[in-house]
C-alpha positions in Angstrom: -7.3 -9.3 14.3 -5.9 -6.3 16.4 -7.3 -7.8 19.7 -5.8 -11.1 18.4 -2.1 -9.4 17.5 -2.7 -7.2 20.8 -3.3 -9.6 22.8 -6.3 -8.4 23.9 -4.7 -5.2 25.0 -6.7 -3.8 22.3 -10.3 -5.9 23.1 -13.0 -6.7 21.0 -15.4 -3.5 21.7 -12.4 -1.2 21.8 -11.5 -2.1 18.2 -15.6 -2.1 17.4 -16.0 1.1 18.4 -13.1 2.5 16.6 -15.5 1.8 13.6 -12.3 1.2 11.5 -13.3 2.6 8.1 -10.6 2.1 5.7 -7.3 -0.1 5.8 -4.0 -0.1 3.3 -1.5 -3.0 3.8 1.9 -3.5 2.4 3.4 -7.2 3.6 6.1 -8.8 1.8 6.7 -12.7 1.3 7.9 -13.2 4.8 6.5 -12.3 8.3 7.3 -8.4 7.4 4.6 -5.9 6.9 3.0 -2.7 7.6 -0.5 -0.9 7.4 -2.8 2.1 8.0 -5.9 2.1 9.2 -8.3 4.8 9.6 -11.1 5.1 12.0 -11.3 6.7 15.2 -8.6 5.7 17.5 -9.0 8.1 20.4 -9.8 5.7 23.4 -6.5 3.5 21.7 -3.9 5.5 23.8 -5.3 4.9 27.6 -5.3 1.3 26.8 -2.0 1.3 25.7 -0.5 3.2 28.1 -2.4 1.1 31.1 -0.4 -1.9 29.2 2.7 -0.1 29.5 2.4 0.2 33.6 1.3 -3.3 33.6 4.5 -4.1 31.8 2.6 -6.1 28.7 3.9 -3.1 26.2 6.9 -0.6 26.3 6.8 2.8 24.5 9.3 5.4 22.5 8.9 8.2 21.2 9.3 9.5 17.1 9.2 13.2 16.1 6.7 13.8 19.2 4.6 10.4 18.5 4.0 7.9 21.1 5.0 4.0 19.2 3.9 1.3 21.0 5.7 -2.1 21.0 3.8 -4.9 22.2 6.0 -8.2 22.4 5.4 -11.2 20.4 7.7 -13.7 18.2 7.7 -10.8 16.1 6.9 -7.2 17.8 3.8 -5.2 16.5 5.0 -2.0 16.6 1.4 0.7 17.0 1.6 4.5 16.7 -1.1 7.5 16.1 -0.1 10.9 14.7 -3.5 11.7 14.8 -7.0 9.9 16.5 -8.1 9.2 13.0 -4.9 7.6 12.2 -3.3 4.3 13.4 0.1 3.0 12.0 1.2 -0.1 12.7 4.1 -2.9 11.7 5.6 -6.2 12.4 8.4 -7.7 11.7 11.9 -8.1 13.1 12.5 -5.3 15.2 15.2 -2.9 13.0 12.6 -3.3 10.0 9.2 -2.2 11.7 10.6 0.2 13.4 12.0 1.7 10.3 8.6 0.9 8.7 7.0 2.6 11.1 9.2 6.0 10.9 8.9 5.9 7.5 5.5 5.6 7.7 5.2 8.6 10.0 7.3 10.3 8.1 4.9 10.4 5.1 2.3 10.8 7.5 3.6 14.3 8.5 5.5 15.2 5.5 3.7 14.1 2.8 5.5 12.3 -0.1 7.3 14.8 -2.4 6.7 14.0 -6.0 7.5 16.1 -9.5 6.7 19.4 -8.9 5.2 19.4 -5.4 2.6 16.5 -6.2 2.5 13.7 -3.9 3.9 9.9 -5.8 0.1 8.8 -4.1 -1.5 11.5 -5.5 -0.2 11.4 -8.9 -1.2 8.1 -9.1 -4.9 8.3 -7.6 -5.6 11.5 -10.0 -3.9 8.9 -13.2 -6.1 5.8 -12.5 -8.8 7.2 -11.2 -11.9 5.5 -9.8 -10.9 2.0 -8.7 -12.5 -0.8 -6.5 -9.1 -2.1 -5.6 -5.2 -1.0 -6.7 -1.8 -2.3 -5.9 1.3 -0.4 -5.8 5.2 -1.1 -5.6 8.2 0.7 -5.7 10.8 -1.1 -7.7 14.6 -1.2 -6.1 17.5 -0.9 -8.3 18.1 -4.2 -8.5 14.6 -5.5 -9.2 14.6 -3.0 -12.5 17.2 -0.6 -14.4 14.1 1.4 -15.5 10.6 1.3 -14.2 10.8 2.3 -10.7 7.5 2.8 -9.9 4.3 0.1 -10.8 0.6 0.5 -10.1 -2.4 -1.0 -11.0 -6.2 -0.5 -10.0 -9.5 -1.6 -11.4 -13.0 -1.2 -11.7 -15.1 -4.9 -11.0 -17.4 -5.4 -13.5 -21.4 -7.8 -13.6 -19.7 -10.6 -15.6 -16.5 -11.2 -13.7 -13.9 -9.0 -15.5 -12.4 -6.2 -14.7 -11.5 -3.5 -16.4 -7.6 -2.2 -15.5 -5.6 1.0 -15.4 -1.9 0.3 -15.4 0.3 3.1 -14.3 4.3 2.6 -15.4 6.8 5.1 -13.7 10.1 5.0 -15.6 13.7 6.3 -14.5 13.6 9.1 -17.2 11.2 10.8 -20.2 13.1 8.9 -22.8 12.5 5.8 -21.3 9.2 6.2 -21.3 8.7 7.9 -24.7 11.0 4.9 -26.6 8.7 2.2 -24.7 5.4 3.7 -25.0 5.4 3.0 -29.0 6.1 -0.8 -27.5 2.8 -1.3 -25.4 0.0 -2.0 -28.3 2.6 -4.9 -29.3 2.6 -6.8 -26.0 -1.1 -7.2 -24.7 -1.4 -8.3 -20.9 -1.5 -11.8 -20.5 -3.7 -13.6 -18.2 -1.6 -17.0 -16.9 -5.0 -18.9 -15.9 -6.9 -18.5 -18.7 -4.4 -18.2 -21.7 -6.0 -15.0 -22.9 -4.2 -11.9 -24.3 -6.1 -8.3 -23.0 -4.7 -5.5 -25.7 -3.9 -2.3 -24.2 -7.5 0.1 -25.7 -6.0 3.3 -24.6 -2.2 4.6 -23.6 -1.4 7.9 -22.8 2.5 9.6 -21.3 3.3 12.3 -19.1 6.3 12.2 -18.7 8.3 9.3 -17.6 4.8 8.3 -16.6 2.6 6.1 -18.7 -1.0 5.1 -18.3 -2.7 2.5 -20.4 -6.2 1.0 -19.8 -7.6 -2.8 -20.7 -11.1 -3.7 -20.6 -12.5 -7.2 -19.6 -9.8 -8.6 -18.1 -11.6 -11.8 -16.4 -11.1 -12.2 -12.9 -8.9 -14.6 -12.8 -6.1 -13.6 -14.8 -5.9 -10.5 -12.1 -3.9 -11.2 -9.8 -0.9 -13.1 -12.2 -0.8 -9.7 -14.6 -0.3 -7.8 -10.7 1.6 -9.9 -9.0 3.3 -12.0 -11.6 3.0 -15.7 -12.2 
């Protein structure tokens, strides 16, 4: 994919060797998105830079960082803060370049959470283990109260999975008045018809984390995503 979306810029044994060993992407329902990948990137920058003189890329600069813009209907913006670390985004140009600053911007900063603790890292250390998880940030508009939504699960032999939901809400008595509320409305799977009771719930916080068991494949992706 990033020799397709490069061009070839990037080719086919470059990427290989990169030995790209991990990947997180965020895309939204149209041609918007952004990702990280992690690997080992060093031999990315000569290549770029050769397709800047060549004129198939241009390049700017962020907080010291080489981005890379490499034209298409919609430009795949490319940058490295470090040779482990790629960042990259497409979209219409205003939005991945702000995805891509932002991006950075977590990259050297590090997201600022309740008392010093990262938003990802409070959320890894809650859900723990996990073959997969899915995250989103709610906007005001979306939600007058949860502003924060995670999931991740464990696969199990006979095609469930066992959840860990993870609820931020917009204060502690939010979260303390709906946490009574959770053993009364069980997840529902949409494909199957089947109701998956919460079997543990526990709040810090504004923060709740509550665990279902068995939840079959299936019905995943609807209780993540919605129907």
């Amino acid at each position: 994919m990033l020799t397709e979306y490069t061009k070839g810029i990037l080719d086919h044994q470059l990427v290989q060797e990169a030995d790209i060993q991990s990947a997180a992407f965020s895309i939204d329902s149209g041609p918007t998105g952004a990702g990280i990948l992690v690997g080992d990137f060093g031999a990315f920058p000569a290549a770029l830079l050769a397709a800047v003189e060549d004129g198939e890329a241009t390049r700017s600069s962020y907080r010291g960082i080489d981005v890379f813009i490499i034209p298409r209907y919609y430009d795949l913006y490319l940058a490295m803060p470090d040779s482990r670390t790629l960042v990259l985004a497409m979209g219409k140009e205003e939005v991945s370049q702000r995805l891509v600053e932002e991006t950075l911007d977590l990259r050297l900063d590090g997201p600022v959470h309740r008392k010093g603790q990262s938003l990802l890292s409070a959320m890894l250390t809650a859900i723990g283990p996990a073959h997969f998880l899915f995250a989103r940030r709610l906007t005001q508009d979306e939600s007058q109260e949860l502003v924060f939504f995670a999931g991740g699960g464990t696969l199990n032999r006979d095609a469930s999975v066992d959840l860990v939901m993870y609820f931020e809400w917009v204060d502690e008595e939010v979260a303390r008045r709906l946490e009574s509320t959770l053993p009364d409305f069980p997840l529902y799977g949409y494909r199957s018809g089947e109701h998956y009771p919460f079997t543990e719930i526990e709040r810090n916080g504004a923060v709740i984390v509550a665990e279902a068991e068995s939840v079959l494949d299936q019905d995943v992706e609807g209780i993540l995503l919605g129907n």
